[in-house]
mmCIF file of the N, C-alpha and C atoms, coordinates in Angstrom:
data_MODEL
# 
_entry.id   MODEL 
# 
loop_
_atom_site.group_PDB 
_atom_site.id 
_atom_site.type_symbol 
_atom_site.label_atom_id 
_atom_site.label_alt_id 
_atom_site.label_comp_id 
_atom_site.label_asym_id 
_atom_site.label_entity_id 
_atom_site.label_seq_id 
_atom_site.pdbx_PDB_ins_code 
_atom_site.Cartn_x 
_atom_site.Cartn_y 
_atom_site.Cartn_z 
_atom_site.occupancy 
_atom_site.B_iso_or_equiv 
_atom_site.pdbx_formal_charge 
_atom_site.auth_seq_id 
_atom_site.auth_comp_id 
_atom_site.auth_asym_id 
_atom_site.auth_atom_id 
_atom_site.pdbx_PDB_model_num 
ATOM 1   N N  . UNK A 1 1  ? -17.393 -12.631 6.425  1.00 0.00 ? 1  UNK A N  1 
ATOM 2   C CA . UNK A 1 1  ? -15.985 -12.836 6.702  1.00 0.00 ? 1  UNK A CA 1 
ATOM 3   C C  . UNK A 1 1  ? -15.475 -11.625 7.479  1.00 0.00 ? 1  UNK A C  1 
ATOM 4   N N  . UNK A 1 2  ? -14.358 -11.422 8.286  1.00 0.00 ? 2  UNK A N  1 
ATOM 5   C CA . UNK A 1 2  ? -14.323 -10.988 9.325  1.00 0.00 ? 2  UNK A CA 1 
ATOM 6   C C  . UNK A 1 2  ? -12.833 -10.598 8.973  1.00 0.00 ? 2  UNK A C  1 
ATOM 7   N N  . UNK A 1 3  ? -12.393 -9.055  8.575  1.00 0.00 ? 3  UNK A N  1 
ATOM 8   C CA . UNK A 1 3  ? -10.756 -8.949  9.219  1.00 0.00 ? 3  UNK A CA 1 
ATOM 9   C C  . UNK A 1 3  ? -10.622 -9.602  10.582 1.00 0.00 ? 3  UNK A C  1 
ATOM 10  N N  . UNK A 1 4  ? -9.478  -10.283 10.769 1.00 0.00 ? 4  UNK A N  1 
ATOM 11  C CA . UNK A 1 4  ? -8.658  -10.664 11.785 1.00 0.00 ? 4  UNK A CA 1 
ATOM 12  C C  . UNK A 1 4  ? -7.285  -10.173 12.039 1.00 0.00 ? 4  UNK A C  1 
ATOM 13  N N  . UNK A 1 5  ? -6.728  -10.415 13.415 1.00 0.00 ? 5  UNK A N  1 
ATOM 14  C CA . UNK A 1 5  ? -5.694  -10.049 13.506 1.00 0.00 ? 5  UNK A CA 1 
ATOM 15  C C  . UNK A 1 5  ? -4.549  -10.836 13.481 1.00 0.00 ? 5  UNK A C  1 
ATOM 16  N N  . UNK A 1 6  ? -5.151  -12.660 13.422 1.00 0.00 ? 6  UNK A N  1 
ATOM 17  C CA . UNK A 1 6  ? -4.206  -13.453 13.279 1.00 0.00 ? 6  UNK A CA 1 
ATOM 18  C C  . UNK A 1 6  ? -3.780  -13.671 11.662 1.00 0.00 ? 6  UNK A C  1 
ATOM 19  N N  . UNK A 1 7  ? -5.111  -13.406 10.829 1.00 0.00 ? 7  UNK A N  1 
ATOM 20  C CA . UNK A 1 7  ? -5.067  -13.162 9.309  1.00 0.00 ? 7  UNK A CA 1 
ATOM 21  C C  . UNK A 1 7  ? -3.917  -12.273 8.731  1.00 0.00 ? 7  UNK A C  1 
ATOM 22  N N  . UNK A 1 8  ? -4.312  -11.161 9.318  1.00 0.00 ? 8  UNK A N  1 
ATOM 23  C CA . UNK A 1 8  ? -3.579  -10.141 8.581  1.00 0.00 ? 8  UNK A CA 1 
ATOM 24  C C  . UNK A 1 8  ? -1.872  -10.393 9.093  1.00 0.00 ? 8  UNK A C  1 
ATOM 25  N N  . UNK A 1 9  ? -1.454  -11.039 10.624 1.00 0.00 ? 9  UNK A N  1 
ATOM 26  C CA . UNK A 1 9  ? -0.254  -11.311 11.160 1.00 0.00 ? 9  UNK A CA 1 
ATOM 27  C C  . UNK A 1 9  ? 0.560   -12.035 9.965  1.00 0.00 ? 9  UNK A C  1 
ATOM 28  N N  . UNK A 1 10 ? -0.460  -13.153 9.845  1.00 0.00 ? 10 UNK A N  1 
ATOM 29  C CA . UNK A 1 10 ? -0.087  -14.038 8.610  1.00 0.00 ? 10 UNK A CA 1 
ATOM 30  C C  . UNK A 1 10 ? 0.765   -13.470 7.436  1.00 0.00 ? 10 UNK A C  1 
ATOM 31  N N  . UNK A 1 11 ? -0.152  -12.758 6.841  1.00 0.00 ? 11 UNK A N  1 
ATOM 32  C CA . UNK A 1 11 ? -0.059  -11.985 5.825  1.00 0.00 ? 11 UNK A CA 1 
ATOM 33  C C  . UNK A 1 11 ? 1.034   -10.840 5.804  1.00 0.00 ? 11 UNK A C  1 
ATOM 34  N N  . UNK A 1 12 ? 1.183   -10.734 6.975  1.00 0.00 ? 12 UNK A N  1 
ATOM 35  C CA . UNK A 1 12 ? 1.995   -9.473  6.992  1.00 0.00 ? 12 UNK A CA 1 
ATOM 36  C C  . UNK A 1 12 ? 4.118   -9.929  7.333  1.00 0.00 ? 12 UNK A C  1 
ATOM 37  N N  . UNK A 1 13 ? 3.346   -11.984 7.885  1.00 0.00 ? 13 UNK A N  1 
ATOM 38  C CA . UNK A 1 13 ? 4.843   -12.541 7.673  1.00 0.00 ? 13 UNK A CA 1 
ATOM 39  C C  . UNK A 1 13 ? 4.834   -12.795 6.471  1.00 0.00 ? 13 UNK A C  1 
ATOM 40  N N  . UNK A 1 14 ? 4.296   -13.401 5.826  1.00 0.00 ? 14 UNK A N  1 
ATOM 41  C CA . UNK A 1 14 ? 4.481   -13.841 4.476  1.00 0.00 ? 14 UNK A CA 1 
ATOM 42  C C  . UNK A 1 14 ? 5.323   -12.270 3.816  1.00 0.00 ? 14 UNK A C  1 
ATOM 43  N N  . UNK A 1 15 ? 4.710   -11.380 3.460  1.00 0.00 ? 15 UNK A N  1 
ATOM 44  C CA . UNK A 1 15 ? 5.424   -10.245 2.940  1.00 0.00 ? 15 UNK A CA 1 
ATOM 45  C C  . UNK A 1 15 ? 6.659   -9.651  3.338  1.00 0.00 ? 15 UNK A C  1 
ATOM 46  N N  . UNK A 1 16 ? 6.778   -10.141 4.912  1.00 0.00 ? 16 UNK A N  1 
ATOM 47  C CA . UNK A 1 16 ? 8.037   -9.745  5.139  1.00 0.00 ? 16 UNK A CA 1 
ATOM 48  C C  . UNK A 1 16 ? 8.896   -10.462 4.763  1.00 0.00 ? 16 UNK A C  1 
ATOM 49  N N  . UNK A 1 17 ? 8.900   -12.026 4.706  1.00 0.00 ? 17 UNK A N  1 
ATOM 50  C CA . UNK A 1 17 ? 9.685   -12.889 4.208  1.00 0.00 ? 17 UNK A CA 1 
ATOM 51  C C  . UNK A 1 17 ? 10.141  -12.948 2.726  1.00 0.00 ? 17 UNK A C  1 
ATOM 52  N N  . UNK A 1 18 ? 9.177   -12.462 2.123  1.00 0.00 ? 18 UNK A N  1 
ATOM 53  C CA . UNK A 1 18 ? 9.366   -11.870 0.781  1.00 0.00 ? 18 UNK A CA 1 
ATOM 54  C C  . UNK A 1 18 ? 10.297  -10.719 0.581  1.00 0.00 ? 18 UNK A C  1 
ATOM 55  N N  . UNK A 1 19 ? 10.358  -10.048 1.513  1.00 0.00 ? 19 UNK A N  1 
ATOM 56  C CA . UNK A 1 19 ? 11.241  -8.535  1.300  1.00 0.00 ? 19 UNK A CA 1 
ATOM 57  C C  . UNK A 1 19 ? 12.536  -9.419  2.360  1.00 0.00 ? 19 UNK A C  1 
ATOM 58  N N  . UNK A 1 20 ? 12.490  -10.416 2.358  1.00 0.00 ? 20 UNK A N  1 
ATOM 59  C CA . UNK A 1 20 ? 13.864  -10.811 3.232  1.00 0.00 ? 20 UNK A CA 1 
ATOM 60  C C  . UNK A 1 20 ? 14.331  -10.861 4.713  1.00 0.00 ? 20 UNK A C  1 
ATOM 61  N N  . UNK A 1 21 ? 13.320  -10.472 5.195  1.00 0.00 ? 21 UNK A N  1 
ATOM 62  C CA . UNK A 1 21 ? 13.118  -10.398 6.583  1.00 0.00 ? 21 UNK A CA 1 
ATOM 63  C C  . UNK A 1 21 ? 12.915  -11.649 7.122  1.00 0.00 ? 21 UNK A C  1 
ATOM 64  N N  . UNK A 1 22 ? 13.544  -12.450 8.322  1.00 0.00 ? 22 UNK A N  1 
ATOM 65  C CA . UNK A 1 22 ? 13.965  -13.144 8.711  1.00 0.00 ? 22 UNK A CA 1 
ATOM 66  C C  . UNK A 1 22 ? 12.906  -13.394 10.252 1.00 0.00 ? 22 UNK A C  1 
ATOM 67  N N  . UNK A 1 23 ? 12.022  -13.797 10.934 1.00 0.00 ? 23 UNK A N  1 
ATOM 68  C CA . UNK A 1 23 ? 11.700  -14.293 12.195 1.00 0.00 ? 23 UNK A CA 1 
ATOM 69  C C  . UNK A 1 23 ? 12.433  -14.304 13.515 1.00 0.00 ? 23 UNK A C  1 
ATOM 70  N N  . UNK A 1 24 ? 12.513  -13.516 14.126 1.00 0.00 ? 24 UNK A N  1 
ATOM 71  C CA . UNK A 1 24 ? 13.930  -13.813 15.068 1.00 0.00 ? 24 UNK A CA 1 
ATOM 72  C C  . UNK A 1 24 ? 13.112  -13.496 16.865 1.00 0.00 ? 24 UNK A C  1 
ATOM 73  N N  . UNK A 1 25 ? 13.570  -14.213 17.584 1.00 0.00 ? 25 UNK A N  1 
ATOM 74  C CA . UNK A 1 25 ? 13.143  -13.695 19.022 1.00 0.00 ? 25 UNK A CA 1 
ATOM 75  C C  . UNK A 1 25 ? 13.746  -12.159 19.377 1.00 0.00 ? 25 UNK A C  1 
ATOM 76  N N  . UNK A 1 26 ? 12.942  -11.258 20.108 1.00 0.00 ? 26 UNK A N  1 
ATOM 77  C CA . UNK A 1 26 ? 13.226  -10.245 20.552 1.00 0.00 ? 26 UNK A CA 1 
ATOM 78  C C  . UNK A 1 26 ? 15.010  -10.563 21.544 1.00 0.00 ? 26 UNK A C  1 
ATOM 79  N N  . UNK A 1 27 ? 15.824  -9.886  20.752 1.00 0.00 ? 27 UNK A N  1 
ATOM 80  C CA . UNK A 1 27 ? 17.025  -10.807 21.567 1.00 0.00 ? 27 UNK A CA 1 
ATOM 81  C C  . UNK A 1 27 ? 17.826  -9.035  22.132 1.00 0.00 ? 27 UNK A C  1 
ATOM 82  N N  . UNK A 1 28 ? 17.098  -8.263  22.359 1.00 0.00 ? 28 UNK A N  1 
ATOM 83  C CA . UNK A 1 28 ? 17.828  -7.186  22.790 1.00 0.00 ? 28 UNK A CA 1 
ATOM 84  C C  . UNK A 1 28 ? 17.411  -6.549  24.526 1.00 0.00 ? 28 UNK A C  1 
ATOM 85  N N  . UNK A 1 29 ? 17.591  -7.596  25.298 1.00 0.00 ? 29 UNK A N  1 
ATOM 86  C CA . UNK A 1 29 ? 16.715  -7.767  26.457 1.00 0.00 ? 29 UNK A CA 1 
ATOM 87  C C  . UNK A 1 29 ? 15.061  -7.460  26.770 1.00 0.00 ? 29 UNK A C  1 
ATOM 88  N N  . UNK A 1 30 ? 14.556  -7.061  26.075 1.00 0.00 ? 30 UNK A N  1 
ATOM 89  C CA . UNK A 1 30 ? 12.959  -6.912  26.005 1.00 0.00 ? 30 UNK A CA 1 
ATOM 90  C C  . UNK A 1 30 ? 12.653  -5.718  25.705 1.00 0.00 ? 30 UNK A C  1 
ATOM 91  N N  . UNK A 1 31 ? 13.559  -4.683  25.322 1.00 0.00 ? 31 UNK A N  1 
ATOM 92  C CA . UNK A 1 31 ? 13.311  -2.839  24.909 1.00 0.00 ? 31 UNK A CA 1 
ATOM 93  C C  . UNK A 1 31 ? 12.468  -2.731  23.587 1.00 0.00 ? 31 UNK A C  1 
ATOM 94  N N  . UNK A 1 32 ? 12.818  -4.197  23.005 1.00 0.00 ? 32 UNK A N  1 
ATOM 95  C CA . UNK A 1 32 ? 11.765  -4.381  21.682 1.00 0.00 ? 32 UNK A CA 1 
ATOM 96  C C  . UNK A 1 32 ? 12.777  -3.228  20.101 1.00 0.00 ? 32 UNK A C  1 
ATOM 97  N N  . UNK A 1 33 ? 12.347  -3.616  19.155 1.00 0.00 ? 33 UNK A N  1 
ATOM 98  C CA . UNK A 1 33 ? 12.941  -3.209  17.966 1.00 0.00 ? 33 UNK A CA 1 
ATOM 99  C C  . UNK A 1 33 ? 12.689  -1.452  18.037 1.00 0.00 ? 33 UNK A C  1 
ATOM 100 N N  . UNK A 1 34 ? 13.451  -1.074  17.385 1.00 0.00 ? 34 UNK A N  1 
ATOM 101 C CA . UNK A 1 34 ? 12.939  0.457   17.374 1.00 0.00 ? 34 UNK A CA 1 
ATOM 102 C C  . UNK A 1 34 ? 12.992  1.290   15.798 1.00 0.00 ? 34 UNK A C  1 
ATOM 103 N N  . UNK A 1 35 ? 14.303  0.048   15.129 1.00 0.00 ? 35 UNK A N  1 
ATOM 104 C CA . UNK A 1 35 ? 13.990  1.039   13.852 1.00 0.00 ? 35 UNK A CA 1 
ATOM 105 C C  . UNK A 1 35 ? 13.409  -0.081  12.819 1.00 0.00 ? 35 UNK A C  1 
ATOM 106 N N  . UNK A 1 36 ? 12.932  0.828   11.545 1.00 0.00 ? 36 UNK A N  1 
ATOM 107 C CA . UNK A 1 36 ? 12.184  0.149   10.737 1.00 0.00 ? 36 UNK A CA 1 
ATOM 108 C C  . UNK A 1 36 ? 12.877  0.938   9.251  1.00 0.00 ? 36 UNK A C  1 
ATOM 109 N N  . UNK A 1 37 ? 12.988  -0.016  7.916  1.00 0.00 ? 37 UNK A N  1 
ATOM 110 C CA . UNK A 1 37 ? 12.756  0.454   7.019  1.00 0.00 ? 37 UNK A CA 1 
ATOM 111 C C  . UNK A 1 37 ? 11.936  0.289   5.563  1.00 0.00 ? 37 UNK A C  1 
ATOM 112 N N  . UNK A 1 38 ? 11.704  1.192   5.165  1.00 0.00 ? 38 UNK A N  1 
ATOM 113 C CA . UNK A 1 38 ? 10.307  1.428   3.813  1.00 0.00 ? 38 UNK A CA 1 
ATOM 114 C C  . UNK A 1 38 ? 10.609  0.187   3.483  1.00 0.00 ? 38 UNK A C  1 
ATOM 115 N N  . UNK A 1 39 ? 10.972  -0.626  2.953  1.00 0.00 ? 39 UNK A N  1 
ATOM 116 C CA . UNK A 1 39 ? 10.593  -2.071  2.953  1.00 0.00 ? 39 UNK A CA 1 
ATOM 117 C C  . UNK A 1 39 ? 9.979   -2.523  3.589  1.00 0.00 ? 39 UNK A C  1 
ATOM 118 N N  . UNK A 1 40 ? 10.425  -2.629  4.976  1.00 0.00 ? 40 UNK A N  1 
ATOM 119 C CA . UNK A 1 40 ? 9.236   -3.170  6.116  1.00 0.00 ? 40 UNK A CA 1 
ATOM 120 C C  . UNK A 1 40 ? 8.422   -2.472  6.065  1.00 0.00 ? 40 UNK A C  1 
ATOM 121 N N  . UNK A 1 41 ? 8.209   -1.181  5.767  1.00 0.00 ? 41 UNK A N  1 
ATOM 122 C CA . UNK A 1 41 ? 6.569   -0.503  6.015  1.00 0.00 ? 41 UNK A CA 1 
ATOM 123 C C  . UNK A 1 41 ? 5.706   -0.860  4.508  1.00 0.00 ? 41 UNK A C  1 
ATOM 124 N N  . UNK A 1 42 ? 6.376   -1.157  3.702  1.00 0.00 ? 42 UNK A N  1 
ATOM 125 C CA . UNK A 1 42 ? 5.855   -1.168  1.956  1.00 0.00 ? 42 UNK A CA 1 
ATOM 126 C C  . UNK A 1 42 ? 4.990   -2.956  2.227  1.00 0.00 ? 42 UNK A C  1 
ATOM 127 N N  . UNK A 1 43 ? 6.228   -3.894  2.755  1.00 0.00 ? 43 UNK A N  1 
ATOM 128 C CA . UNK A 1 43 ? 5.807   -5.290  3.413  1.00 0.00 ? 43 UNK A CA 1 
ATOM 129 C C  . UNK A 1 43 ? 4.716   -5.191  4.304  1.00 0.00 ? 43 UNK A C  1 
ATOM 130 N N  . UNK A 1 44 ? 4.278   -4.094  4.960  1.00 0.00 ? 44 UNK A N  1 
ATOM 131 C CA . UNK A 1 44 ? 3.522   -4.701  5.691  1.00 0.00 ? 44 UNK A CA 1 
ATOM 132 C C  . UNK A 1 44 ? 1.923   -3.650  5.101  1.00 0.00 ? 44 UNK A C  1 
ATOM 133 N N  . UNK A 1 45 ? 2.133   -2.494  4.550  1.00 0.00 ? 45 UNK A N  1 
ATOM 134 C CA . UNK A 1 45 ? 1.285   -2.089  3.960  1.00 0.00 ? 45 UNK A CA 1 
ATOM 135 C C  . UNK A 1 45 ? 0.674   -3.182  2.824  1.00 0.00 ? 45 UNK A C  1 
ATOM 136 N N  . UNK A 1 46 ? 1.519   -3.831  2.179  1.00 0.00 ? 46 UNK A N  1 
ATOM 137 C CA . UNK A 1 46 ? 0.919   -4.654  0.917  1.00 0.00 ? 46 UNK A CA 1 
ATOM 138 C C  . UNK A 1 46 ? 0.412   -5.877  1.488  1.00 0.00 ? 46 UNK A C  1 
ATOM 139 N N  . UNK A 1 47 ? 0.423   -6.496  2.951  1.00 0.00 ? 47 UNK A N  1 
ATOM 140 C CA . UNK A 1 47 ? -0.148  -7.139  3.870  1.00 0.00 ? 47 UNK A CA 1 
ATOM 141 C C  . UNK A 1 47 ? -1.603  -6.886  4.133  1.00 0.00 ? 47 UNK A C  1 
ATOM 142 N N  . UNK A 1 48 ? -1.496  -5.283  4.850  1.00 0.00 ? 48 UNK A N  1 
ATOM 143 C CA . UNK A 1 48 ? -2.949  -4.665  5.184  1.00 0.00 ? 48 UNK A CA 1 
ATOM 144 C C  . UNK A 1 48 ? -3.921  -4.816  4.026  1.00 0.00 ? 48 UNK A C  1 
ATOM 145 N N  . UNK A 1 49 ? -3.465  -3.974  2.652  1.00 0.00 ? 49 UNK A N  1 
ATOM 146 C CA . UNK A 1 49 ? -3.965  -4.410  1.246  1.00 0.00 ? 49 UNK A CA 1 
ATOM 147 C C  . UNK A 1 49 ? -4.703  -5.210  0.943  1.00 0.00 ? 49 UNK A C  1 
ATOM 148 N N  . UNK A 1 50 ? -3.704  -6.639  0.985  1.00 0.00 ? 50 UNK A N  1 
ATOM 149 C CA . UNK A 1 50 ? -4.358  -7.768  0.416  1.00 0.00 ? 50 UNK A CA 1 
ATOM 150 C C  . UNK A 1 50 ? -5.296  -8.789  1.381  1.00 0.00 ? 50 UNK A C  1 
ATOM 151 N N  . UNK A 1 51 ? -5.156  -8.251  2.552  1.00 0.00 ? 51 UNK A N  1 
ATOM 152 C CA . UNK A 1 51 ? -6.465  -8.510  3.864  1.00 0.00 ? 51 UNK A CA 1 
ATOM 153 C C  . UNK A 1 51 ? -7.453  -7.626  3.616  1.00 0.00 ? 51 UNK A C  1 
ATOM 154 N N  . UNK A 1 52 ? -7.128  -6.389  3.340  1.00 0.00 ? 52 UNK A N  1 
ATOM 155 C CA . UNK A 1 52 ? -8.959  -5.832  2.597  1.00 0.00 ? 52 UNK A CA 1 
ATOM 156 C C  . UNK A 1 52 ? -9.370  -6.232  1.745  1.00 0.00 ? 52 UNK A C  1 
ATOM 157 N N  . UNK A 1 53 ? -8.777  -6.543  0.409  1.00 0.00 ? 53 UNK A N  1 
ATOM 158 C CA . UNK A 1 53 ? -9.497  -6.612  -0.907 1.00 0.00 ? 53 UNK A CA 1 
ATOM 159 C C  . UNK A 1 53 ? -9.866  -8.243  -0.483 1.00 0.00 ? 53 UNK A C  1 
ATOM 160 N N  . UNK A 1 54 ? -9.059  -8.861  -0.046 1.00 0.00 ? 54 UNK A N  1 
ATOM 161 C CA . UNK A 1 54 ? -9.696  -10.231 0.217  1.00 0.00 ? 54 UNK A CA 1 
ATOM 162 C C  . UNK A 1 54 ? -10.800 -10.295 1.053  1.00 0.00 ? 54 UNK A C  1 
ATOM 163 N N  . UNK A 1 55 ? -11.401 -9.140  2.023  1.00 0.00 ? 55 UNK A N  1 
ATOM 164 C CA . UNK A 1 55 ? -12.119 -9.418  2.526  1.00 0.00 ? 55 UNK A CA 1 
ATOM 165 C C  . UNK A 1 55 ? -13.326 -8.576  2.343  1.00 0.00 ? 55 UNK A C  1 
ATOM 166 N N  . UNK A 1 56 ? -13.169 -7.600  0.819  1.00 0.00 ? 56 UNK A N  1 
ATOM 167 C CA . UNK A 1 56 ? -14.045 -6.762  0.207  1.00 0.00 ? 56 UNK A CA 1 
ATOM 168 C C  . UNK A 1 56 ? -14.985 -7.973  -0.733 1.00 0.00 ? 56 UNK A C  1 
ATOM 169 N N  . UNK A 1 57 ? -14.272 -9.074  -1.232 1.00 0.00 ? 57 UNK A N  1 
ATOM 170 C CA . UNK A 1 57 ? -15.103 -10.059 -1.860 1.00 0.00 ? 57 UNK A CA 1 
ATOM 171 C C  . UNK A 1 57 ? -16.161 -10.509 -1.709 1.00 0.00 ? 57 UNK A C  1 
ATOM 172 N N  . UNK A 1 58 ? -15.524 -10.860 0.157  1.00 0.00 ? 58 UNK A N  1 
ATOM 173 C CA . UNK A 1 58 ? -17.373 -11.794 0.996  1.00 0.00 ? 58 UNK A CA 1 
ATOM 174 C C  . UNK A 1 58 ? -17.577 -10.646 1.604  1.00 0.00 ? 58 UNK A C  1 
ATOM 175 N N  . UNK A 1 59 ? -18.767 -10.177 1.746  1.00 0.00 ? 59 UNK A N  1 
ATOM 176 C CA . UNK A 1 59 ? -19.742 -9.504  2.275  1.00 0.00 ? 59 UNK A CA 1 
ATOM 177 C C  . UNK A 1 59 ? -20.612 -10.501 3.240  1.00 0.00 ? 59 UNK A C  1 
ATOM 178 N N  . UNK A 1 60 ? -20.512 -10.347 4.626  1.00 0.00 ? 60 UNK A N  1 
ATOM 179 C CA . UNK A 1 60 ? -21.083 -11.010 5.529  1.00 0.00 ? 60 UNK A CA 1 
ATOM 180 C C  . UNK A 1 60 ? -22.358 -10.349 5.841  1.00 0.00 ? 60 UNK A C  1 
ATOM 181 N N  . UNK A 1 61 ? -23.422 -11.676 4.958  1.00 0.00 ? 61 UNK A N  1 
ATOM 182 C CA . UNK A 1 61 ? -24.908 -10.935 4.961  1.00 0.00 ? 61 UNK A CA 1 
ATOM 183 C C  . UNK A 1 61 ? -25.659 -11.221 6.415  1.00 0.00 ? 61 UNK A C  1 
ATOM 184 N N  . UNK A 1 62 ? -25.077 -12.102 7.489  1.00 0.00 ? 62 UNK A N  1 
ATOM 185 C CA . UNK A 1 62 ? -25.569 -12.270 8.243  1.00 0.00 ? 62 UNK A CA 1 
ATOM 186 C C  . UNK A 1 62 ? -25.557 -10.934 9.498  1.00 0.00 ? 62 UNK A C  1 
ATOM 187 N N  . UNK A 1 63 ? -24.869 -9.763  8.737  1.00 0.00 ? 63 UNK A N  1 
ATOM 188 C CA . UNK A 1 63 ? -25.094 -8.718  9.724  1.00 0.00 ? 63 UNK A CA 1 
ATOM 189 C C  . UNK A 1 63 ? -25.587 -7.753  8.980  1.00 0.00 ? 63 UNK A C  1 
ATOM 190 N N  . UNK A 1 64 ? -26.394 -8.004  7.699  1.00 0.00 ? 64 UNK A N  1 
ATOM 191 C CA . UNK A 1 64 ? -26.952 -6.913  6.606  1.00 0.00 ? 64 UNK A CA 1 
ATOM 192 C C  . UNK A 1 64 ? -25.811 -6.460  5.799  1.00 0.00 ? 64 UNK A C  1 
ATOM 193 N N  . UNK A 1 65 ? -24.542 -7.398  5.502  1.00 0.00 ? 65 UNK A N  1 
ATOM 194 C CA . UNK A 1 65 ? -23.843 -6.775  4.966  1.00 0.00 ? 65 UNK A CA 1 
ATOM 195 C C  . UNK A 1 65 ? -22.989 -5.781  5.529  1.00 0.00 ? 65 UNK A C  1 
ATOM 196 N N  . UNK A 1 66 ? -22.623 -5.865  6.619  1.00 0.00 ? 66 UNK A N  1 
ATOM 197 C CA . UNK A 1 66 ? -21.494 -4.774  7.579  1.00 0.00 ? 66 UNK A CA 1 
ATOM 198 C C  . UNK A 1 66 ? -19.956 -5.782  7.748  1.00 0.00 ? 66 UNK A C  1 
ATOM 199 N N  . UNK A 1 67 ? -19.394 -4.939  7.784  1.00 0.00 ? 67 UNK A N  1 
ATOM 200 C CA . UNK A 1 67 ? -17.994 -5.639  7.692  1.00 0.00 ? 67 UNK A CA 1 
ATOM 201 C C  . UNK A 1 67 ? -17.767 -5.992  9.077  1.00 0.00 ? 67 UNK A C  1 
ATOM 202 N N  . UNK A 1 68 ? -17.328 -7.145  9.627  1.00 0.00 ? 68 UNK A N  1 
ATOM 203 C CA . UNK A 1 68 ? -17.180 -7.039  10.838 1.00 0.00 ? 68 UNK A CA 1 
ATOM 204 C C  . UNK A 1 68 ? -15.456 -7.412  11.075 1.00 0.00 ? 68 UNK A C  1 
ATOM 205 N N  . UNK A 1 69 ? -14.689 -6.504  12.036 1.00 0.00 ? 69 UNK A N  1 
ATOM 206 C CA . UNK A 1 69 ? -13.296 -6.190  12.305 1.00 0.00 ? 69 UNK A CA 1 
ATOM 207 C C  . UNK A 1 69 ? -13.066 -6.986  13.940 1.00 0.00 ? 69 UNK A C  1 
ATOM 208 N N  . UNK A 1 70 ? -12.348 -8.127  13.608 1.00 0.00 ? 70 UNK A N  1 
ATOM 209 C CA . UNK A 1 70 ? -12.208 -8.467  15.373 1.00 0.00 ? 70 UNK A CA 1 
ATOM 210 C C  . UNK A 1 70 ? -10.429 -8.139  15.813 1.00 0.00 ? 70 UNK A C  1 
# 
């Protein structure tokens, strides 16, 4: 099994939606977001988290057991 980056995206909405965070289009002409707070970083750390330990379970023997990160 393989970290991903669409996996962990997943994972990392789900948690934000949990801390209340809402989906929204970049609506500030394209300069993109700039601030963040420990909620959002706690949301998305407990994201990263639960994409490792979920992916500490399967051990992908078809590469001798190496984790593979795409």
């Amino acid at each position: 099994m393989a970290i991903s980056q669409d996996s962990l995206v997943y994972k990392m909405e789900e948690h934000l939606q949990v801390q209340g965070y809402l989906r929204v289009e970049d609506e500030d002409d394209g300069r993109g977001y700039r601030r963040y707070s420990m909620p959002f970083l706690r949301a998305l750390a407990g994201a990263i988290v639960e994409e490792i330990k979920e992916n500490a379970k399967a051990i992908d023997m078809t590469d001798g057991g190496k984790w593979s990160i795409e």
